[in-house]
C-alpha positions in Angstrom: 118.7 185.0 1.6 119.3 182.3 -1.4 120.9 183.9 -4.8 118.7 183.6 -7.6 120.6 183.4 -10.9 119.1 183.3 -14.0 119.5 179.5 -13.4 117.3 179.6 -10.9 118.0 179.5 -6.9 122.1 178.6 -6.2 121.5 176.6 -3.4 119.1 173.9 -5.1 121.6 173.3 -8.3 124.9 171.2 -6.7 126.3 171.7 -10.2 126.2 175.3 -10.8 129.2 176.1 -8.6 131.2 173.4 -10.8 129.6 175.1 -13.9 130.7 178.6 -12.5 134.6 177.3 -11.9 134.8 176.1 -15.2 134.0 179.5 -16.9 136.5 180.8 -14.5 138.9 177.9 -15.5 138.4 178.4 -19.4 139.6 181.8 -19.3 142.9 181.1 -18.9 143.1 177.8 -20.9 141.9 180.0 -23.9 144.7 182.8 -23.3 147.3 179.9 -23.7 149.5 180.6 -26.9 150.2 177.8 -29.2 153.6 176.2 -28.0 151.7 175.9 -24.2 149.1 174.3 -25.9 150.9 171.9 -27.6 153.2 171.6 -24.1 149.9 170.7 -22.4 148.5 168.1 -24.5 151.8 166.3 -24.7 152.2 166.1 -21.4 148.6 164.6 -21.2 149.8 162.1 -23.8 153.0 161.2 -21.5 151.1 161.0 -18.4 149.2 158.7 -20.1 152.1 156.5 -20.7 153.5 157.0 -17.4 153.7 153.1 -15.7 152.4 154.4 -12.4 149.1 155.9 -13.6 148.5 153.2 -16.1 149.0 150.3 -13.4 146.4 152.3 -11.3 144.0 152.9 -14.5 144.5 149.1 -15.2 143.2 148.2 -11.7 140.4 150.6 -11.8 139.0 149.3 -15.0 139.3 145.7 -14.2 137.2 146.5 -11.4 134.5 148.4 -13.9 134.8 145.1 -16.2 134.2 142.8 -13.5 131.4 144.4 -12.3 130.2 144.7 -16.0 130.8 141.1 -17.1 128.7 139.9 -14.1 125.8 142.3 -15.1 125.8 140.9 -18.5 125.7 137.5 -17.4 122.7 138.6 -15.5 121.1 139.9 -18.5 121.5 143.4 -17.1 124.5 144.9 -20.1 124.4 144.0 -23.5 127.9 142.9 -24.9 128.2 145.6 -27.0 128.6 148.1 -23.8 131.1 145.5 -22.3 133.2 145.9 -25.2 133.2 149.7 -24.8 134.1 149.8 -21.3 137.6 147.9 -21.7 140.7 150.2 -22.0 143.9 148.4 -22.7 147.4 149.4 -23.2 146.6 149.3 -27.4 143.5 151.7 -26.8 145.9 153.9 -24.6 148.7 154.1 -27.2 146.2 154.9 -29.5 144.7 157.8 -27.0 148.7 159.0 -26.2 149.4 159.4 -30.4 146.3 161.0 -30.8 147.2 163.8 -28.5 150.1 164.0 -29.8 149.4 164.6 -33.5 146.4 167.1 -32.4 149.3 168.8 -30.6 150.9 169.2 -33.9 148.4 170.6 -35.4 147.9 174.0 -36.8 146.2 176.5 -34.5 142.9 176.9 -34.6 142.2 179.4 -31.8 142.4 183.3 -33.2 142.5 182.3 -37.2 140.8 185.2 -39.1 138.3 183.8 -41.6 137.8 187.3 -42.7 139.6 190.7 -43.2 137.6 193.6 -44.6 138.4 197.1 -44.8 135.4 198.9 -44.0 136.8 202.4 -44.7 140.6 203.5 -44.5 141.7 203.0 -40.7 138.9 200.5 -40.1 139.5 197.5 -40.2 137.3 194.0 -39.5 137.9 191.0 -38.6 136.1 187.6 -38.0 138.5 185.1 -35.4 138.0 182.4 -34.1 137.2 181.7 -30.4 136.1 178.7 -27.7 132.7 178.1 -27.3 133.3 178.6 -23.5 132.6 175.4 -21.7 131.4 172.6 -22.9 128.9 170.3 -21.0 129.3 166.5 -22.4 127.7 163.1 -21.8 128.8 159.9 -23.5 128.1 156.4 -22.8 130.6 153.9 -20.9 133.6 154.2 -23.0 136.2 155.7 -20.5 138.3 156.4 -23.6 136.4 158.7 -24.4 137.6 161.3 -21.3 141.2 162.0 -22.5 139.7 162.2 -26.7 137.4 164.7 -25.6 139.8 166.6 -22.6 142.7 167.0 -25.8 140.0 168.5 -28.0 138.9 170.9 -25.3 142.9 171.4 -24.5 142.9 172.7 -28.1 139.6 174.4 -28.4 140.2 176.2 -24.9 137.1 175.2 -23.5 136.4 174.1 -20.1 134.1 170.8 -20.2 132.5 169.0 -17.5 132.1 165.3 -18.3 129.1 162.5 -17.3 130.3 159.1 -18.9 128.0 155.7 -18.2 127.9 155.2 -15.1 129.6 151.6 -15.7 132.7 152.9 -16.4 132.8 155.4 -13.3 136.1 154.3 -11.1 137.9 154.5 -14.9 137.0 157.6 -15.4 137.6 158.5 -12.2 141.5 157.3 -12.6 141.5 159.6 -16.1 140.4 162.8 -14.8 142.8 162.4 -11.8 145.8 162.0 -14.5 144.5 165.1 -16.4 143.9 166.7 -13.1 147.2 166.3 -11.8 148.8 167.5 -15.9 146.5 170.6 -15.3 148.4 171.2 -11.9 151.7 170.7 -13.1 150.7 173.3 -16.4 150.2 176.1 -13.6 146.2 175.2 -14.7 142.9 175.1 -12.5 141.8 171.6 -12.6 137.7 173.1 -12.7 138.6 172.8 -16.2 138.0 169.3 -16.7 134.9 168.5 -14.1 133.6 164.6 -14.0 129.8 164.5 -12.9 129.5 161.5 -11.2 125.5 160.5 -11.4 122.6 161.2 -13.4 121.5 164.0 -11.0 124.4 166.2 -11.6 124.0 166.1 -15.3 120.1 166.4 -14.7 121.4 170.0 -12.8 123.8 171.3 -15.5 120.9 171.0 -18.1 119.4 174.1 -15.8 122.9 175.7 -15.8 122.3 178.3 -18.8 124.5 181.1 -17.5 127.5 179.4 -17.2 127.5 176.5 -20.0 127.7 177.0 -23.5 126.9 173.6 -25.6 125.5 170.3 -24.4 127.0 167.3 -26.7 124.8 164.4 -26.3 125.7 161.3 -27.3 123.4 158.0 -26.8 120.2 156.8 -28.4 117.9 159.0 -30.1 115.6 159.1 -27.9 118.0 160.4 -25.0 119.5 163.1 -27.1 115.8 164.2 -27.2 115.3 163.9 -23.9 118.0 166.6 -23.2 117.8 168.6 -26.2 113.5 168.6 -24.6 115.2 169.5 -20.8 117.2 172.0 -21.3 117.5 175.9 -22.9 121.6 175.2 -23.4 121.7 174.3 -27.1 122.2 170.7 -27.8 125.1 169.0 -30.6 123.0 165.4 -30.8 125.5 162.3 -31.4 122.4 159.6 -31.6 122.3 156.2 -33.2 124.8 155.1 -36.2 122.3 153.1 -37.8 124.7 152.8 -41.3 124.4 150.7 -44.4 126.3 149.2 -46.7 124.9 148.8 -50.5 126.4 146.3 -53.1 125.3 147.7 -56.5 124.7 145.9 -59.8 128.6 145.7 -60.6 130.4 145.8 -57.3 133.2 143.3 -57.3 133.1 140.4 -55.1 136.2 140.9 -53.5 136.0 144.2 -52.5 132.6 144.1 -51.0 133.7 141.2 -49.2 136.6 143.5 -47.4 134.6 146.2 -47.1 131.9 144.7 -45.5 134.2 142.0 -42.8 135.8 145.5 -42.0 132.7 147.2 -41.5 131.1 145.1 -39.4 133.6 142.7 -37.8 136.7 145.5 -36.8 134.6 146.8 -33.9 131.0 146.1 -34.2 129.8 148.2 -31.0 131.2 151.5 -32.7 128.4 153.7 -34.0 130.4 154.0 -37.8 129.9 149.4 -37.9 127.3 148.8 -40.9 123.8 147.5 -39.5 122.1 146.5 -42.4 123.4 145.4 -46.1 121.7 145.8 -49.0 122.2 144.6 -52.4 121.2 144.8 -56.3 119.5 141.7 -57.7 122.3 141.5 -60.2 125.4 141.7 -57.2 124.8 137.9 -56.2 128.7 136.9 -56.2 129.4 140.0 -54.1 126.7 139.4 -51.9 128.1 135.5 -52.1 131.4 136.7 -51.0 130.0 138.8 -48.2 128.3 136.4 -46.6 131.0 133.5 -46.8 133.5 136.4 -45.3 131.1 137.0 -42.4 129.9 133.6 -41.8 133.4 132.5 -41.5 133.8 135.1 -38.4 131.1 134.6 -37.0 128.4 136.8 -37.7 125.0 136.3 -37.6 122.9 137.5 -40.6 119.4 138.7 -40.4 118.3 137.8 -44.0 115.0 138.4 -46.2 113.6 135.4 -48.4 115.5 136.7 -51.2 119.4 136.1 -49.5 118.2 133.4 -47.7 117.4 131.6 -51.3 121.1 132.6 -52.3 122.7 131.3 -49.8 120.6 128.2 -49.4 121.3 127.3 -53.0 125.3 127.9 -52.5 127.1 124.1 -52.7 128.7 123.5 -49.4 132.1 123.4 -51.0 131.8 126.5 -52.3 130.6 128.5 -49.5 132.5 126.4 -47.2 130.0 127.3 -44.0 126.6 128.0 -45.9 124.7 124.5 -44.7 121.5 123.5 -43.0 123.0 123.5 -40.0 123.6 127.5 -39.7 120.1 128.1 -40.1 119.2 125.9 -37.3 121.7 127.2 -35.3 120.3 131.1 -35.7 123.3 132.2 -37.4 121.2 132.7 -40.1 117.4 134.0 -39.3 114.3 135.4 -40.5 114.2 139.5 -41.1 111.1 141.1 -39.3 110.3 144.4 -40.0 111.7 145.8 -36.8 115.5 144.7 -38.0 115.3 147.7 -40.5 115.5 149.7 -36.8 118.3 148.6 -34.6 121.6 149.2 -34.3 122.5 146.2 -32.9 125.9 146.8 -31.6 127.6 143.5 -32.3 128.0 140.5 -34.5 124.6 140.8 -35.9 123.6 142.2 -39.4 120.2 142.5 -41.4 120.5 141.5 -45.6 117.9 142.7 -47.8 117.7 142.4 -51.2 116.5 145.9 -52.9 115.5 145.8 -56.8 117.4 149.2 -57.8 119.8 151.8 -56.6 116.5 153.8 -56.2 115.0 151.8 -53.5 118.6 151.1 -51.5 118.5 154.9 -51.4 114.6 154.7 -50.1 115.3 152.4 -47.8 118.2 154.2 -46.4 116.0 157.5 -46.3 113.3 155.8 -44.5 115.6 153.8 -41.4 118.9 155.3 -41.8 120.2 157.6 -38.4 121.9 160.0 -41.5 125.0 158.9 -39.9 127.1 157.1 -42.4 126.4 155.5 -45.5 128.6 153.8 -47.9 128.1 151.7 -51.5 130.7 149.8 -53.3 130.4 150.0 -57.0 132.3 150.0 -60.2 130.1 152.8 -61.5 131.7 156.3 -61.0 128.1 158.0 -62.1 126.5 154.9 -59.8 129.1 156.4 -57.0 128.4 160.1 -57.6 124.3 159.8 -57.4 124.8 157.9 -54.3 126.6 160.8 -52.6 124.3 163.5 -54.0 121.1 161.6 -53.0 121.9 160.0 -49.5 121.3 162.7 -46.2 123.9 161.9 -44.1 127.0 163.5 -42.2 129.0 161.1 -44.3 128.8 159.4 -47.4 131.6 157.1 -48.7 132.3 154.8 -52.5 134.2 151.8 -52.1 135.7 152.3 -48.1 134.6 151.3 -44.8 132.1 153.0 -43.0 134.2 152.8 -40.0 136.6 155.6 -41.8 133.6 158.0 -40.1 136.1 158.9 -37.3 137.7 162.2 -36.0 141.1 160.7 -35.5 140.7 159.0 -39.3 139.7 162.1 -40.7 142.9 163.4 -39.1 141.1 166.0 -36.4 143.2 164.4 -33.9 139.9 162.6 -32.3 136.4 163.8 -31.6 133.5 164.3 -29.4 131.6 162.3 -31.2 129.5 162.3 -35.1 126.9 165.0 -35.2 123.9 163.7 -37.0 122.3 167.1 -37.3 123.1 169.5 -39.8 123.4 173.2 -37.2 127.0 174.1 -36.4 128.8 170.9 -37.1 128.2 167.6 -38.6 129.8 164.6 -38.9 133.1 163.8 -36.7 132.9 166.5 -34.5 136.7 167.9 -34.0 138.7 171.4 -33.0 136.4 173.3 -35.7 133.3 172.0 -34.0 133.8 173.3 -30.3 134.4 176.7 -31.7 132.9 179.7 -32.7 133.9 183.3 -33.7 134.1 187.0 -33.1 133.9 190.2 -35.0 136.8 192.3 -34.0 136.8 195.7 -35.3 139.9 198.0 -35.1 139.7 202.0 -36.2 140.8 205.3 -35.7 137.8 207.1 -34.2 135.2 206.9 -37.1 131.4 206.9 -36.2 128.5 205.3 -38.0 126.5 208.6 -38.3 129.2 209.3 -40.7 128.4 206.3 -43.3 125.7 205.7 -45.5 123.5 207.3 -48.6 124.9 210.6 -49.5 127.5 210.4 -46.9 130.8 208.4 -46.8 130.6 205.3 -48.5 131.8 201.9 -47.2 135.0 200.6 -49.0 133.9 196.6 -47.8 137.6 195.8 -49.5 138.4 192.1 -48.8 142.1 191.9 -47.2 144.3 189.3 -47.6 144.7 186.9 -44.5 148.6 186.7 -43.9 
């Protein structure tokens, strides 16, 4: 006879016997203490480093980029995943110090938040705890395995992983390095689970019993196709449709380094500005923008407003602003729909916007409430900015691409959380847990408390 869980019959789910390790697997990850923690994710960063498994990453992912580059040539991939998918030896060094430093970091796991004396002899306590295990799918960026891995390392989760399919044979290679660091830690390896296709993923959305949080990240609309398919509860990481506003006074030279950075430094990254606004009065910032992005090769999206700036710049000055870039498409007509897309790469919409009022309208009405940033000289201009715009971050006079877990010093993250339950924002240690209520007495009974009877002390302890 076929078991029927509350997940419906075991026999027509492949994934629930990988869901049902991992709970098994968490359990001891999460009873680590904190120098086997740390001894685990620095052996993760080391085996990362090790020549051996990086000459056989390196071969795997050439073989993911070739088959990537030819699928873009066919139209098939946008350059923007291609540029995901690559992971070099800087991207590695990058991965190895970022376990490293979340190694380092303070313990997380069994922090009390709270210590109340309820009465003499009991005592309560709110500590922190994993979530569990973690169910996670991200888009073809195969360094995105070991990022997410060291936070679950940390969290003591379990977390079973479905990347694009594009990068596959790399994250293949990955999760055999953490699998064989697992081994070597005396640790099941069912704690870190790579779902191969679609159809596994499509089964773990049914696997309620044994997975705690689905983390989505992708488009909008397939972070509401899961969040619609499943009764796990959902962390959404959609689109990172940001902005960039230059107000009345914002100084040329800033706004120019802001927004090259911004845009130019990795455009595929969901924190790269989309769409640049700016205050009738910010011409010579906007001036210095464009010349800055022009010059690496960026090609603006503009409304009749910029396009009459830049047109009217002398040649000298602006060095690239001539005829020629407009018939050449660097420089284009805005449509409507330009407002909506997150392009992904060397492409950015300009709209001029009459008042700080209607750059924070225009934000409200197409930003993702990702990021958001505005360079000004105005601290009030700087201060209503932040308390008007709804998004996980808000930012004066930086980059949006500072909207990252291992630039917020988290150590790296799962992703930015549009929504606002649980976690928002880069999505670090914090995020993947949760707490419990811990209550330690000496044989007291709650018939004893309450009007005319013993009264509750609810005295507030100290934490140490």
């Amino acid at each position: 006879m076929t078991a029927t869980t509350p997940d419906g019959p075991e026999s027509s789910n492949p994934t629930m016997p990988l869901a049902a390790a991992a709970r098994v697997a968490a359990r001891p990850l999460a009873a680590l203490d904190t120098e086997a923690r740390a001894a685990l994710l620095e052996a993760l960063a080391a085996a990362l480093e090790d020549p051996h498994n990086r000459a056989q990453l390196a071969a795997r992912n050439a073989e993911d980029l070739a088959d990537a580059e030819a699928a873009q040539a066919r139209g098939d991939l946008s350059q923007a995943l291609v540029a995901r998918l690559a992971i070099g030896p800087s991207k590695l060094a990058a991965l190895s110090d970022g376990l490293r430093r979340l190694a380092h970091m303070p313990e997380l796991l069994g922090r009390a938040s709270l210590r109340r004396a309820l009465d003499e002899g009991l005592e309560l306590e709110r500590v922190s705890c994993p979530l569990g295990v973690l169910g996670i799918v991200f888009e073809a960026r195969p360094d995105a395995v070991p990022q997410i891995t060291g936070l679950a390392f940390k969290s003591g989760n379990a977390v079973l992983l479905k990347g694009g399919r594009e990068a596959l044979r790399s994250n293949r290679a990955l999760v055999a390095i953490i699998h064989a660091v697992l081994r070597t830690q005396g640790l099941d390896p069912a704690c870190v689970t790579l779902l191969e296709d679609r159809a596994a993923f499509a089964h773990l959305l049914n696997c309620t019993r044994h997975v705690d949080l689905i983390v989505a990240r992708g488009s909008g609309a397939f972070v509401q196709h899961v969040m619609d398919n499943t009764a796990i509860p959902v962390m959404g990481h959609a689109e990172g449709l940001c902005h960039l506003y230059l107000h009345a006074d914002a100084a040329p030279d800033q706004a120019a380094a802001i927004a090259e950075d911004a845009k130019c430094s990795y455009p595929a990254a969901c924190n790269a500005i989309e769409t640049l606004l700016w205050h009738p009065d910010a011409e010579l910032a906007l001036s210095a923008v464009a010349r800055r992005l022009l010059a690496r090769g960026v090609g603006l999206r503009v409304d009749p407003a910029t396009l009459a700036l830049l047109s009217s710049l002398a040649p000298v000055e602006a060095g690239l602003i001539e005829a020629g870039l407009i018939e050449a498409g660097q420089i284009e007509a805005i449509c409507d729909a330009d407002d909506d897309e997150e392009y992904g790469d060397l492409t950015l919409s300009i709209r001029r916007v009459p008042s700080l009022d209607a750059a924070l309208a225009h934000i409200a009405a197409h930003g993702s409430r990702h990021t958001e940033a505005i360079v000004c000289a105005d601290a009030d201009a700087g201060e209503r900015f932040i308390a008007a715009v709804d998004a996980a971050c808000v930012f004066v006079n930086a980059s949006t691409r500072f909207a990252d877990g291992y630039r917020f010093g988290l150590g790296a993250e799962v992703g930015v959380a549009t929504g606002k339950l649980h976690a928002r924002g880069p999505v670090g240690v914090e995020g993947l847990l949760t707490y419990r209520w811990l209550l330690r007495g000496t044989g007291q009974v709650s018939a004893d408390y309450g009007p005319d009877k013993r009264p509750f002390l609810h005295r507030d302890l100290d934490l140490d």
